[in-house]
MARTIGU-891447 format. One line per 2 residues: number of its first residue (from 1); their letters; for each residue x, y, z of N, C-alpha, C. Coordinates in nm, 3 decimals. Layout:
<rs>
NUM> a> X:Y:Z:X:Y:Z:X:Y:Z | ... $
</rs>
This chain:
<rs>
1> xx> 9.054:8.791:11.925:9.134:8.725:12.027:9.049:8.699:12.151 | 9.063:8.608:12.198:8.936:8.534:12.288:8.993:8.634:12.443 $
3> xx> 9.127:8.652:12.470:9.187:8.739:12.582:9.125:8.854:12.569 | 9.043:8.937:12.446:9.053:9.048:12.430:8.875:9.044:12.475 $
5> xx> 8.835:8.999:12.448:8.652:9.013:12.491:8.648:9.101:12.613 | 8.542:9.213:12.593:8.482:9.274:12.680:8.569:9.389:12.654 $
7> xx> 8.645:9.397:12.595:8.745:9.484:12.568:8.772:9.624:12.489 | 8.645:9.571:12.377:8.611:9.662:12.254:8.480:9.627:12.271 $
9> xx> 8.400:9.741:12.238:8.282:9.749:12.193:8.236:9.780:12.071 | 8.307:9.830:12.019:8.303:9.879:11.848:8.435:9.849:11.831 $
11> xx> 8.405:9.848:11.669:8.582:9.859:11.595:8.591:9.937:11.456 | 8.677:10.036:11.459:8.669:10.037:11.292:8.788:10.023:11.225 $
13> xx> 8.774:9.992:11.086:8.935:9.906:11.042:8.905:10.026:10.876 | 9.038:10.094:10.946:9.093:10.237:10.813:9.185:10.172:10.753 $
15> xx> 9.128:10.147:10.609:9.247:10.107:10.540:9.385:10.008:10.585 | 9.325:9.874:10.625:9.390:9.799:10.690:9.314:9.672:10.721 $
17> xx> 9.178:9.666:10.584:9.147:9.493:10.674:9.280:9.383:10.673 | 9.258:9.310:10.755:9.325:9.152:10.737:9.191:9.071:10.724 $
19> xx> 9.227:9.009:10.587:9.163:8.925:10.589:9.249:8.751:10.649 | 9.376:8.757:10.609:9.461:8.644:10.666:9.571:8.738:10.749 $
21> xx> 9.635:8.664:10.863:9.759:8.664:10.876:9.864:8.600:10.890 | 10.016:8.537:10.930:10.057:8.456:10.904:10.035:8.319:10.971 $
23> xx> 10.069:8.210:10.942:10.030:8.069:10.997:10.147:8.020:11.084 | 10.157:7.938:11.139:10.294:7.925:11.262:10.399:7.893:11.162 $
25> xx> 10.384:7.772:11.087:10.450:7.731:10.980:10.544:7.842:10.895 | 10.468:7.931:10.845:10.521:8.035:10.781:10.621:8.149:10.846 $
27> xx> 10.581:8.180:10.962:10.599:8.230:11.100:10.736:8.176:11.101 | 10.782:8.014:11.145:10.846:7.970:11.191:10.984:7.937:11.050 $
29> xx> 10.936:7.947:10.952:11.033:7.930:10.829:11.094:8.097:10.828 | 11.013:8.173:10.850:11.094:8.287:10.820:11.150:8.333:10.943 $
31> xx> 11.162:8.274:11.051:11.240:8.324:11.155:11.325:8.248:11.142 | 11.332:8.132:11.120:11.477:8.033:11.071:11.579:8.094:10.983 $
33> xx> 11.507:8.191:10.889:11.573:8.230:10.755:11.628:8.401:10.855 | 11.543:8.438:10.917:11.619:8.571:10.972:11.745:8.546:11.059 $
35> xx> 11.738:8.412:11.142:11.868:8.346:11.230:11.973:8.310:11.099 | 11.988:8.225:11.006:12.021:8.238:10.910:12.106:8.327:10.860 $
37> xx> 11.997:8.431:10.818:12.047:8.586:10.772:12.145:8.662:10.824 | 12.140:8.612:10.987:12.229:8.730:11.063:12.384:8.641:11.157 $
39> xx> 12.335:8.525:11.090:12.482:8.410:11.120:12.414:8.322:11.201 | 12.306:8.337:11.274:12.272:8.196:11.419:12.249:8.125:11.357 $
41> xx> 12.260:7.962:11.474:12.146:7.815:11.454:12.033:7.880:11.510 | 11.950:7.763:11.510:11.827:7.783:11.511:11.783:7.775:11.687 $
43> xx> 11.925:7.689:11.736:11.907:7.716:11.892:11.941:7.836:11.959 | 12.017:7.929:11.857:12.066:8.028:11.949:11.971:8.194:11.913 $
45> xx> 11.829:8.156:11.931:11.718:8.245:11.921:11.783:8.374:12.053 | 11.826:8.324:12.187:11.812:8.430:12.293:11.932:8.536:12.189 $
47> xx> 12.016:8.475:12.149:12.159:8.593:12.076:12.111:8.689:12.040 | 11.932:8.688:11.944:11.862:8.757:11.840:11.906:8.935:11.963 $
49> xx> 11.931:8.959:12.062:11.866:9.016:12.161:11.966:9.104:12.199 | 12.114:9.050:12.105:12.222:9.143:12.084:12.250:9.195:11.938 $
51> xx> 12.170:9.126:11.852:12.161:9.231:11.742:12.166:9.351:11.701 | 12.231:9.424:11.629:12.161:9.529:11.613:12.046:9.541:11.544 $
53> xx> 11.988:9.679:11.560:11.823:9.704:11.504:11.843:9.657:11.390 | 11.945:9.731:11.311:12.014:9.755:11.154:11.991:9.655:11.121 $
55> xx> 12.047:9.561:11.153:12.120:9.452:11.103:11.974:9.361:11.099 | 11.890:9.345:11.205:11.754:9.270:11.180:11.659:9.313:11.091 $
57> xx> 11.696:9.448:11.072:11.568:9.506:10.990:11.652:9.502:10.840 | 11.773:9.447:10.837:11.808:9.421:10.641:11.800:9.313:10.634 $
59> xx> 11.765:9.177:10.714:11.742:9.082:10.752:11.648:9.036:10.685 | 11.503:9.105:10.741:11.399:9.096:10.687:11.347:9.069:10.516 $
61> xx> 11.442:9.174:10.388:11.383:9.162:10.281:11.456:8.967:10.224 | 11.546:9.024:10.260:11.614:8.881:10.227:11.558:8.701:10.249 $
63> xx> 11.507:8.711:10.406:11.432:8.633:10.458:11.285:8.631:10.415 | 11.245:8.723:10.330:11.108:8.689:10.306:11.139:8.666:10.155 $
65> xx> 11.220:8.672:10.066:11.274:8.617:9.949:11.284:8.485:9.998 | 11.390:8.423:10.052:11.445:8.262:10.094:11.292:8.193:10.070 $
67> xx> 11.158:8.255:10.165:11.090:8.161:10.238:10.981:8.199:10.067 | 10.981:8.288:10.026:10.910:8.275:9.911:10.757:8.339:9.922 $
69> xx> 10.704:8.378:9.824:10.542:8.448:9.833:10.489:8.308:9.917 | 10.390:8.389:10.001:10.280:8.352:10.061:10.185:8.284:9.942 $
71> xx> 10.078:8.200:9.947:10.023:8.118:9.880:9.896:8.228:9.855 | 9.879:8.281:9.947:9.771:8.407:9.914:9.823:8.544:9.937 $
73> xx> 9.897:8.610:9.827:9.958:8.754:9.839:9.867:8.846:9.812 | 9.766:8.804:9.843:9.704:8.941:9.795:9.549:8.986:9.914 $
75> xx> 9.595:8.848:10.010:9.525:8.854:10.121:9.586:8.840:10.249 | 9.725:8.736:10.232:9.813:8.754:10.376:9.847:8.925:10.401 $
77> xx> 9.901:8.983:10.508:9.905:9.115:10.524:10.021:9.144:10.545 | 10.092:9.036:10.614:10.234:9.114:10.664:10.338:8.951:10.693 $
79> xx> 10.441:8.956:10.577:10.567:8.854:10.661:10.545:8.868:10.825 | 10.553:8.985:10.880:10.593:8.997:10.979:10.547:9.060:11.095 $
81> xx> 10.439:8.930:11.175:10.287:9.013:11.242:10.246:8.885:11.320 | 10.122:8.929:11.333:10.055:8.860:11.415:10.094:8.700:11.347 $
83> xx> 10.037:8.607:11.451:10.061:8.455:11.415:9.901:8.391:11.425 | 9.838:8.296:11.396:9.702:8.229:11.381:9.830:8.093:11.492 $
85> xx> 9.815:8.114:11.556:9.873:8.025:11.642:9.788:7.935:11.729 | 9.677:7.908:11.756:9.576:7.819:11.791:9.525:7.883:11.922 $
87> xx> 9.584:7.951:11.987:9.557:7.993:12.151:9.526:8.145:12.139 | 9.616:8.194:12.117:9.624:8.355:12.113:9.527:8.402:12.058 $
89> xx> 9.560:8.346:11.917:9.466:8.436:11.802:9.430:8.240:11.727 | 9.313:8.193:11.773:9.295:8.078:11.726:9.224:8.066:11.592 $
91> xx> 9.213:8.179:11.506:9.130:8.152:11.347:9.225:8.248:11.339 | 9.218:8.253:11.109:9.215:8.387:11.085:9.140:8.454:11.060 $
93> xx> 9.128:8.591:11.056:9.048:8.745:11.126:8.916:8.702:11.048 | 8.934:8.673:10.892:8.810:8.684:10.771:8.817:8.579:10.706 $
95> xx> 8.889:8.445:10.746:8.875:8.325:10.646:8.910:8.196:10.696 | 8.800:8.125:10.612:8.682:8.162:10.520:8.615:8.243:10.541 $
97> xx> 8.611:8.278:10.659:8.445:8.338:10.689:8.493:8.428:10.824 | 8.363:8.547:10.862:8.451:8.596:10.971:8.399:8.496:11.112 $
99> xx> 8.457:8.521:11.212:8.458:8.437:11.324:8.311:8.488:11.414 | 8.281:8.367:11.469:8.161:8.398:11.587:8.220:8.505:11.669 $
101> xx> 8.328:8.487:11.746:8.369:8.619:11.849:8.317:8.742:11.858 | 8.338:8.782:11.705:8.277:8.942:11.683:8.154:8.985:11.664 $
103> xx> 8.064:8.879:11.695:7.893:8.877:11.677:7.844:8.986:11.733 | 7.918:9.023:11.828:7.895:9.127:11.934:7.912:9.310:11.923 $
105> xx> 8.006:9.295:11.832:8.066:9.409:11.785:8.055:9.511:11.690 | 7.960:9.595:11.690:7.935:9.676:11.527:8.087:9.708:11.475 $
107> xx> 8.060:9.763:11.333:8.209:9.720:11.261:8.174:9.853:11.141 | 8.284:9.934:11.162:8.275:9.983:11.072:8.428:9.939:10.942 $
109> xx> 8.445:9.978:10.805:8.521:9.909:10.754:8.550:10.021:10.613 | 8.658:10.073:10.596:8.643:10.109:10.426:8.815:10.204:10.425 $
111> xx> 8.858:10.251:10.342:8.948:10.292:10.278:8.950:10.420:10.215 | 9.028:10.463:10.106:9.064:10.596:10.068:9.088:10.566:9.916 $
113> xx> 9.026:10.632:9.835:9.007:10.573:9.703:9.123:10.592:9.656 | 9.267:10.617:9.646:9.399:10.620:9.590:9.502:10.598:9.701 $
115> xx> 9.470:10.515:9.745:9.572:10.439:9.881:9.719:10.425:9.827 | 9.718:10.333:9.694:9.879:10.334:9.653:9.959:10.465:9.595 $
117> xx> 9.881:10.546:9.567:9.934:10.694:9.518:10.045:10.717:9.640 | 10.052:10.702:9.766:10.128:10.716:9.907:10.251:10.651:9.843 $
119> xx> 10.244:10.548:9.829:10.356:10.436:9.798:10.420:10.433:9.664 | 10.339:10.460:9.575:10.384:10.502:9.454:10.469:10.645:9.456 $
121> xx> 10.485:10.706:9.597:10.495:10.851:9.525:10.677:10.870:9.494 | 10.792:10.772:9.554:10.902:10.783:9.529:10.901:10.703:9.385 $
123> xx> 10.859:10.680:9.330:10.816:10.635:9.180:10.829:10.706:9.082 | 10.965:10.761:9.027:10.996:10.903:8.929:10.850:10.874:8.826 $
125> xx> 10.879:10.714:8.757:10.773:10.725:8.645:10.630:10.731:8.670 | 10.583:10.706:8.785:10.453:10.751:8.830:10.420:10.890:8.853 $
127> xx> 10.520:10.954:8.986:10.508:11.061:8.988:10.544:11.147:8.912 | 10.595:11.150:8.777:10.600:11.226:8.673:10.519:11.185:8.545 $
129> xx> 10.434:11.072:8.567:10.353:11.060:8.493:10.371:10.992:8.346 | 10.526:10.984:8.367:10.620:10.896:8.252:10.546:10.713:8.223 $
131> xx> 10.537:10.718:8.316:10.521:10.528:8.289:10.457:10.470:8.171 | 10.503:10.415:8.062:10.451:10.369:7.950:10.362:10.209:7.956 $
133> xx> 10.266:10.235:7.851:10.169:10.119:7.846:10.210:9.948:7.882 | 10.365:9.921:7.837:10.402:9.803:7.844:10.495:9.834:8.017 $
135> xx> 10.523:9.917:8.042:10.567:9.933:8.189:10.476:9.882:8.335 | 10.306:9.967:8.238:10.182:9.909:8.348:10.185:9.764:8.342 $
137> xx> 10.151:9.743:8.203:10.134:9.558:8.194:10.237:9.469:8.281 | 10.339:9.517:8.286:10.450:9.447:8.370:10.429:9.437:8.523 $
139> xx> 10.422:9.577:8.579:10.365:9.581:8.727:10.245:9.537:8.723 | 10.149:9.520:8.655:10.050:9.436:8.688:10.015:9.282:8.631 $
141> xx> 10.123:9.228:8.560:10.117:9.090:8.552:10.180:8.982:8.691 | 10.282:9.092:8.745:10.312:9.040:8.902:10.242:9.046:8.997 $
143> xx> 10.087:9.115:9.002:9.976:9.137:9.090:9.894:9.014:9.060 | 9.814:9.023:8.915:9.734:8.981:8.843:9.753:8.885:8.772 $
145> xx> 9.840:8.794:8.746:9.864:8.702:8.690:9.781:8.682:8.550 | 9.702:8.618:8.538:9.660:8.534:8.384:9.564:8.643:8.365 $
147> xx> 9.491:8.681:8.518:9.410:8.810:8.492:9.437:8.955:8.397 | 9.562:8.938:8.377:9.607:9.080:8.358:9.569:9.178:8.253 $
149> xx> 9.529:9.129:8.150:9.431:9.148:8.012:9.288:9.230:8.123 | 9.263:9.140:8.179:9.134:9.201:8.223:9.148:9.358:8.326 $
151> xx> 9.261:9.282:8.398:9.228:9.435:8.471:9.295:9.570:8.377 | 9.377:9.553:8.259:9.420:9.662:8.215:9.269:9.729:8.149 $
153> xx> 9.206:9.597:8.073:9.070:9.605:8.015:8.979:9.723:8.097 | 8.965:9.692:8.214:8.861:9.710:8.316:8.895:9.852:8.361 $
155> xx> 9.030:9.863:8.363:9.057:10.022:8.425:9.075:10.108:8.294 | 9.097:10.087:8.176:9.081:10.160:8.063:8.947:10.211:8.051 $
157> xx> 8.844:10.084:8.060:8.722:10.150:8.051:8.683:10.212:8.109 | 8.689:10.207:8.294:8.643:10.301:8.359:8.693:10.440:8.356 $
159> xx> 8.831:10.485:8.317:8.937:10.579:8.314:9.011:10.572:8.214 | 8.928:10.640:8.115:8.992:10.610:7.953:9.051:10.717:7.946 $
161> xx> 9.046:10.871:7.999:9.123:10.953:7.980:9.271:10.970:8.072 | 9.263:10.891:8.154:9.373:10.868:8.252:9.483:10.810:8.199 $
163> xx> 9.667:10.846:8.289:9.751:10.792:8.215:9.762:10.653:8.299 | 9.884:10.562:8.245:9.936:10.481:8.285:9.956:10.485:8.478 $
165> xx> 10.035:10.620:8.449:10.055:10.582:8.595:9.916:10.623:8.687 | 9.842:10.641:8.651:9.654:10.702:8.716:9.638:10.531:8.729 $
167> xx> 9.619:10.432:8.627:9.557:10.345:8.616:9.582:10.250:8.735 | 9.779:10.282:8.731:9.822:10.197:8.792:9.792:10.217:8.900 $
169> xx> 9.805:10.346:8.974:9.779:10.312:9.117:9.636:10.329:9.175 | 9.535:10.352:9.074:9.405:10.247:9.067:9.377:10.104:9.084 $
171> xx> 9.452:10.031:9.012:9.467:9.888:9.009:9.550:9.844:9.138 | 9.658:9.938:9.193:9.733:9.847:9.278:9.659:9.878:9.427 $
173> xx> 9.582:9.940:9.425:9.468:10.029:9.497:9.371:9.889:9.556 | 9.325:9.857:9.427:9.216:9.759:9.431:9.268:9.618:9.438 $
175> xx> 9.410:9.617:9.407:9.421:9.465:9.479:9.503:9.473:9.622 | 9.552:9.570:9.638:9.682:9.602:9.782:9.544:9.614:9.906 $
177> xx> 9.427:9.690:9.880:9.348:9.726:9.936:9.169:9.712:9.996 | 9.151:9.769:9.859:9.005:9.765:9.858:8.937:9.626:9.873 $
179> xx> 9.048:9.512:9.766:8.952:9.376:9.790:8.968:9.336:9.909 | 9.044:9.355:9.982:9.076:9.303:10.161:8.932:9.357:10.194 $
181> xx> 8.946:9.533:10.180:8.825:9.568:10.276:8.673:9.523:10.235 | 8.639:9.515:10.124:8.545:9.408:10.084:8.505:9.317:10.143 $
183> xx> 8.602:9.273:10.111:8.587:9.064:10.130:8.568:9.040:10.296 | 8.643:9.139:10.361:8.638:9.176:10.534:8.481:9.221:10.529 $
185> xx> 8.448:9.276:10.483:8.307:9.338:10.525:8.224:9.280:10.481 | 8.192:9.194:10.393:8.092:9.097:10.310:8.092:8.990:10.428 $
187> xx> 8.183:8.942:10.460:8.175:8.812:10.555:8.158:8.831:10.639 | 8.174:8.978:10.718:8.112:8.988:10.884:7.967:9.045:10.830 $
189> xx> 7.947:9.088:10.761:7.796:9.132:10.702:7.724:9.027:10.680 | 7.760:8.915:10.647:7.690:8.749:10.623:7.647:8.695:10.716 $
191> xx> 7.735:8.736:10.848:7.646:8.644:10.948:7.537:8.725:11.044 | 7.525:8.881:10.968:7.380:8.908:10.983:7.373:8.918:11.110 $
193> xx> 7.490:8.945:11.238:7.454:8.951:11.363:7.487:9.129:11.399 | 7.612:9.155:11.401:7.583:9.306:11.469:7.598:9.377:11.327 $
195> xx> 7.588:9.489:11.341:7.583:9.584:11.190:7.702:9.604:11.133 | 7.741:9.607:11.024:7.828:9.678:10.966:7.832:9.776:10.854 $
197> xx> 7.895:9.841:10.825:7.873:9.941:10.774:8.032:9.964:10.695 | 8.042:10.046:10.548:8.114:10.032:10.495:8.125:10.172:10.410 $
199> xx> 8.252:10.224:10.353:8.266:10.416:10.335:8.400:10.373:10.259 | 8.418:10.475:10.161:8.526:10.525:10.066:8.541:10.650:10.096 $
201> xx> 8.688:10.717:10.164:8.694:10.836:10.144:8.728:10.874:10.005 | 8.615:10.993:9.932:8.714:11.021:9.760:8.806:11.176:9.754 $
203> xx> 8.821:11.229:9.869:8.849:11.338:9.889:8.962:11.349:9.832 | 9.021:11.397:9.721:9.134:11.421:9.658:9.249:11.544:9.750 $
205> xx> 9.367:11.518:9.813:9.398:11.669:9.808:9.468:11.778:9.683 | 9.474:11.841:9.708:9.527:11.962:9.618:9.681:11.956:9.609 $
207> xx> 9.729:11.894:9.687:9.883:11.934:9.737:9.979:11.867:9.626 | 10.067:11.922:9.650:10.194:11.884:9.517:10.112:11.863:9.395 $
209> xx> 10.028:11.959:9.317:9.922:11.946:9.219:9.884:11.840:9.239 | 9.808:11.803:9.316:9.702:11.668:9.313:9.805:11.519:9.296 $
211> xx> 9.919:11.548:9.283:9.979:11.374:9.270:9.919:11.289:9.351 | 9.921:11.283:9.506:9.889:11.192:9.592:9.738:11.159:9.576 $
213> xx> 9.679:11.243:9.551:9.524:11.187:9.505:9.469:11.194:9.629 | 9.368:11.072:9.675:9.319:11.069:9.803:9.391:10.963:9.830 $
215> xx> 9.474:10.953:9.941:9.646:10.904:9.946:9.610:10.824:10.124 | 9.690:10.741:10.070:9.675:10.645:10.223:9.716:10.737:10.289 $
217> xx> 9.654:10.674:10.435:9.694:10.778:10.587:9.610:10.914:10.572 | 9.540:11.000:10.490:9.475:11.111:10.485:9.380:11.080:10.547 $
219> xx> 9.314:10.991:10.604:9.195:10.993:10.658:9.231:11.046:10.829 | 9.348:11.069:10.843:9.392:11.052:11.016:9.371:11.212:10.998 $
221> xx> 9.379:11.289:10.962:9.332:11.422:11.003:9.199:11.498:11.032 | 9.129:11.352:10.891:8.994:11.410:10.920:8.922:11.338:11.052 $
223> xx> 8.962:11.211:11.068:8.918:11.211:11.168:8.962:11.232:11.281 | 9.072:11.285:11.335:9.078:11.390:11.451:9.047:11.551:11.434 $
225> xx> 9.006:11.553:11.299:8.938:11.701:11.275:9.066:11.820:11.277 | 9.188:11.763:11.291:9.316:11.842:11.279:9.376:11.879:11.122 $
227> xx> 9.314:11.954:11.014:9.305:11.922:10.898:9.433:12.008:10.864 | 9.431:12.137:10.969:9.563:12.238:10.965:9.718:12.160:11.008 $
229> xx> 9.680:12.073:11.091:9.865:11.996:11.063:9.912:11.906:10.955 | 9.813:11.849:10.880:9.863:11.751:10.784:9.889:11.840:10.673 $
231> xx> 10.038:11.814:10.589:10.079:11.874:10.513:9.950:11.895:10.388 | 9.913:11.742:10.374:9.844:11.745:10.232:9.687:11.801:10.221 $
233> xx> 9.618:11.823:10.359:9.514:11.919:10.375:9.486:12.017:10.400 | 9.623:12.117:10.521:9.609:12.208:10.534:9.594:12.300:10.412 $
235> xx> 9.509:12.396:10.444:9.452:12.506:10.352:9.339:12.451:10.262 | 9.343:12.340:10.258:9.251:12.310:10.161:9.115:12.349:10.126 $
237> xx> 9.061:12.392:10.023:8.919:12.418:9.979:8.820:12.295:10.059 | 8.758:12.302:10.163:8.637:12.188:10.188:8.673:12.112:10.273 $
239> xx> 8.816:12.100:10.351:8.867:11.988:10.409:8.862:12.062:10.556 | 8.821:12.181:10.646:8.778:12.188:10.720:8.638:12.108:10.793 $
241> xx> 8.534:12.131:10.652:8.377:12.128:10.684:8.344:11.958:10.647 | 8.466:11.896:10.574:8.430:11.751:10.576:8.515:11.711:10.731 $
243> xx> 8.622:11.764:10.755:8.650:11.699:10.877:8.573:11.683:10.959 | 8.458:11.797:10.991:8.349:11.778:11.055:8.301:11.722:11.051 $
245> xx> 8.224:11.675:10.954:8.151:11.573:10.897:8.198:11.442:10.973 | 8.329:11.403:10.945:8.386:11.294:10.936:8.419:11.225:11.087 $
247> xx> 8.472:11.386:11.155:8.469:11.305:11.248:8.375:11.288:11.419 | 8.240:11.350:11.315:8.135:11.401:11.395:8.064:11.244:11.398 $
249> xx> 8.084:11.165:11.259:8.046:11.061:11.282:8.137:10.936:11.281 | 8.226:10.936:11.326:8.315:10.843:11.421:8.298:10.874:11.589 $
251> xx> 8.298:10.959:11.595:8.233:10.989:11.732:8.076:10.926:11.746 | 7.987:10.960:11.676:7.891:10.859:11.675:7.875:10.719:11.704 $
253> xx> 7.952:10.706:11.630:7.956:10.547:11.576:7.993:10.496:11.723 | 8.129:10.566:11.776:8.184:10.537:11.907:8.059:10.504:12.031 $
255> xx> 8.016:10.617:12.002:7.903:10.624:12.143:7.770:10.540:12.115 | 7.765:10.542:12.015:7.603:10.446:11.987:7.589:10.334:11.879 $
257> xx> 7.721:10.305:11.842:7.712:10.153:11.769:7.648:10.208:11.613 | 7.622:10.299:11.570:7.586:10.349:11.480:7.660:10.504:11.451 $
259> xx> 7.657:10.493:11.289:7.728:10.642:11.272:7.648:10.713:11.217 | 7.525:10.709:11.229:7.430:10.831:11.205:7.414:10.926:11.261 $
261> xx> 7.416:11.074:11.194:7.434:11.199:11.278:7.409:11.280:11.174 | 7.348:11.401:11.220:7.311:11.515:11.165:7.401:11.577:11.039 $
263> xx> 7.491:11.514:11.033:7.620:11.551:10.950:7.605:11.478:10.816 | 7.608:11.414:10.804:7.595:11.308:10.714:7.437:11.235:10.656 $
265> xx> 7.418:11.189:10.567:7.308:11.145:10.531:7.268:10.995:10.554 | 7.161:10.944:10.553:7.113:10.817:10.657:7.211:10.700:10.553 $
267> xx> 7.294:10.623:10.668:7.403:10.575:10.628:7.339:10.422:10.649 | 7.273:10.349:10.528:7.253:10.149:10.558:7.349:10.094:10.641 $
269> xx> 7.302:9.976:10.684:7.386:9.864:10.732:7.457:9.784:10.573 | 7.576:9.744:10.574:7.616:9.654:10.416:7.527:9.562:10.454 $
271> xx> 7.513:9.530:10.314:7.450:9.401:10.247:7.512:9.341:10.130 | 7.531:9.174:10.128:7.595:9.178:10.012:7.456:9.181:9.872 $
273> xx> 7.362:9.189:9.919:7.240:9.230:9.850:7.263:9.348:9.825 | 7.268:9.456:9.847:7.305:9.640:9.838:7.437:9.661:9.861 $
275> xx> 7.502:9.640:9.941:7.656:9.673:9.933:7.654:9.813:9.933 | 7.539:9.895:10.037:7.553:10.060:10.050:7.685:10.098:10.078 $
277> xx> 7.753:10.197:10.058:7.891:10.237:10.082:7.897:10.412:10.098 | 7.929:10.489:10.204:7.912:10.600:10.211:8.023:10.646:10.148 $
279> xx> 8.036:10.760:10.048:8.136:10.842:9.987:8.154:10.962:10.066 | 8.236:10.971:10.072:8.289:11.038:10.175:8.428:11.224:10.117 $
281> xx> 8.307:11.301:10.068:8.405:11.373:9.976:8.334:11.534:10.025 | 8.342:11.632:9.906:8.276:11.717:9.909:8.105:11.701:9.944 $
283> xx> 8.119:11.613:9.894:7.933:11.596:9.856:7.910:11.452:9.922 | 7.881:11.453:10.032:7.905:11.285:10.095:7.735:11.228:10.067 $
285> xx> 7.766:11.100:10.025:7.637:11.065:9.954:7.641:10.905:9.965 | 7.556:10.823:9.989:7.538:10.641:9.999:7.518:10.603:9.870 $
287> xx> 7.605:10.556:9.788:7.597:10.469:9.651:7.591:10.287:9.711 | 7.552:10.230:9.573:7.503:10.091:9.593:7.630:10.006:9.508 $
289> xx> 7.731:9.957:9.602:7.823:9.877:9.490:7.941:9.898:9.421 | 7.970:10.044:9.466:8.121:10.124:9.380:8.186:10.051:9.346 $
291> xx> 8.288:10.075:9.225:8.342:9.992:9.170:8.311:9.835:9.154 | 8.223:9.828:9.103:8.185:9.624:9.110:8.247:9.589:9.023 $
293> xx> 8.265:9.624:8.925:8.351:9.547:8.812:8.484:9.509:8.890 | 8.558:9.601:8.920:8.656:9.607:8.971:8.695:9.502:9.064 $
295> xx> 8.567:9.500:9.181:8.557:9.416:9.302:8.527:9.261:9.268 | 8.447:9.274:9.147:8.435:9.134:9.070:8.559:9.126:8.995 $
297> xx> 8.678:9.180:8.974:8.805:9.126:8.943:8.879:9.113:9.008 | 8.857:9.109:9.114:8.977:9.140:9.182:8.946:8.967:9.294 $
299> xx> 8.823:8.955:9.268:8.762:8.870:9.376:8.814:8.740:9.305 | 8.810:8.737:9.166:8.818:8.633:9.051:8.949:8.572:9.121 $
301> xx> 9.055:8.703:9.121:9.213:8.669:9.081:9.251:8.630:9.252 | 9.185:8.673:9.375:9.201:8.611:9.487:9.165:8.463:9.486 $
303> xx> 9.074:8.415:9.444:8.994:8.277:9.412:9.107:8.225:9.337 | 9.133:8.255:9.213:9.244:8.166:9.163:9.355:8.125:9.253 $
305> xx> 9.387:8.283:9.322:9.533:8.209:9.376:9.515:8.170:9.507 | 9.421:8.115:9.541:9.350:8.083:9.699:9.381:7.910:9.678 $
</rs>
């Protein structure tokens, strides 16, 4: 945002790139459909302001049915967010490409290797591990479209001893998630001006026997190093001495544009040549490329529906 310069000096984006967000157009159809929803014309926007909360927020699923999937669902972020409105926020964040603005800005960028395990977890057949082979194919022919052969293909092979519901929220992982943070970090990494840098937390917790896995939002303890209030770390075997770790170098990163520190091992700038990626677990270590198959499917099935 051009208002915001001078503002940030660093940034880092946890499990949450945008690569798009919504367009005015889109913006403006689904606020028609929420006036709509709750009885107004389209002139009587100030009324919105006696609503109740209730009543706007059941509003919402309905109105984003009317107006229909986004043309890119698997890169827009939110019905209901920021606008690419020409002034405010005049591009979007990563596309095509990321914007000159942030030339300035080191960038750090990455996720939590079982992000949908969080979302999956009111999911009886996931979280009990029930979900049958033609159940996955179904939730993932509504992700994956024509792709869908491939990604069942692709996560069998990598996780052949895993069940259905493991796979699945692997797969919904890598398209809800990981390809955003990718595709976000490849394109500010392309224009080769300030550094970026890119990390998978794989830290599994222990809690409710391991269901949640390494579960969206777990990274907020380690990096305030508060590992004893979060339900799913406290006590944990190792999740003291990585918090350290973790958030010895976000503090880094903060103060010197770099997250190298005594804690951790010498962490590259990305490249889409190397694609270094710090793992971020018991044993924190720089691999070249994690999951590529994956990232090369997932990149395929964004391209198609782009």
């Amino acid at each position: 945002m051009p208002a915001a310069r001078g503002l940030f000096h660093r940034a880092i984006i946890q499990s949450g790139a945008a690569i798009r967000v919504s367009t005015r157009e889109r913006a403006n159809a689904l606020a028609e459909a929420v006036l709509k929803e709750v009885g107004l014309r389209p002139g009587e926007c100030e009324r919105l302001k006696t609503v109740p909360a209730e009543r706007l927020l059941a509003a919402i699923a309905p109105a984003s049915r009317a107006v229909g999937r986004s043309r890119w669902p698997l890169l827009d972020r939110y019905d209901f967010g920021p606008v690419v409105d020409g002034s405010d926020l005049p591009q979007q964040p990563a596309d095509p490409a990321a914007p000159a603005i942030s030339d300035d800005i080191p960038l750090m960028v990455g996720g939590i290797r079982e992000e949908s395990a969080f979302f999956l977890a009111d999911d009886d057949a996931v979280w009990n591990g029930s979900l049958t082979e033609t159940e996955l194919r179904e939730r993932l022919t509504a992700v994956a479209g024509s792709e869908t052969d491939a990604v069942l293909a692709a996560h069998r092979s990598v996780m052949p001893q895993a069940s259905p519901a493991d796979r699945l929220i692997a797969a919904l992982t890598g398209s809800n998630f990981w390809i955003r943070a990718v595709l976000l970090t490849e394109r500010y990494a392309a224009r080769r001006r300030a550094p970026v840098y890119m990390y998978s937390l794989d830290w599994q917790s222990p809690a409710h026997d391991g269901r949640l896995k390494a579960h969206h939002a777990m990274d907020l303890p380690f990096v305030f190093d508060n590992t004893d209030v979060a339900d799913t770390t406290s006590g944990a075997p190792g999740a003291h001495d990585l918090a350290a770790r973790i958030s010895a170098t976000w503090i880094s990163f903060a103060r010197n544009g770099t997250p190298d520190n005594p804690a951790i091992p010498s962490w590259p700038v990305y490249s889409t040549e190397e694609r270094a990626t710090l793992i971020l677990d018991t044993d924190c270590h720089v691999t070249q490329d994690p999951g590529r198959d994956a990232r090369l499917l997932w990149s395929r099935v964004v391209t198609q529906q782009s």
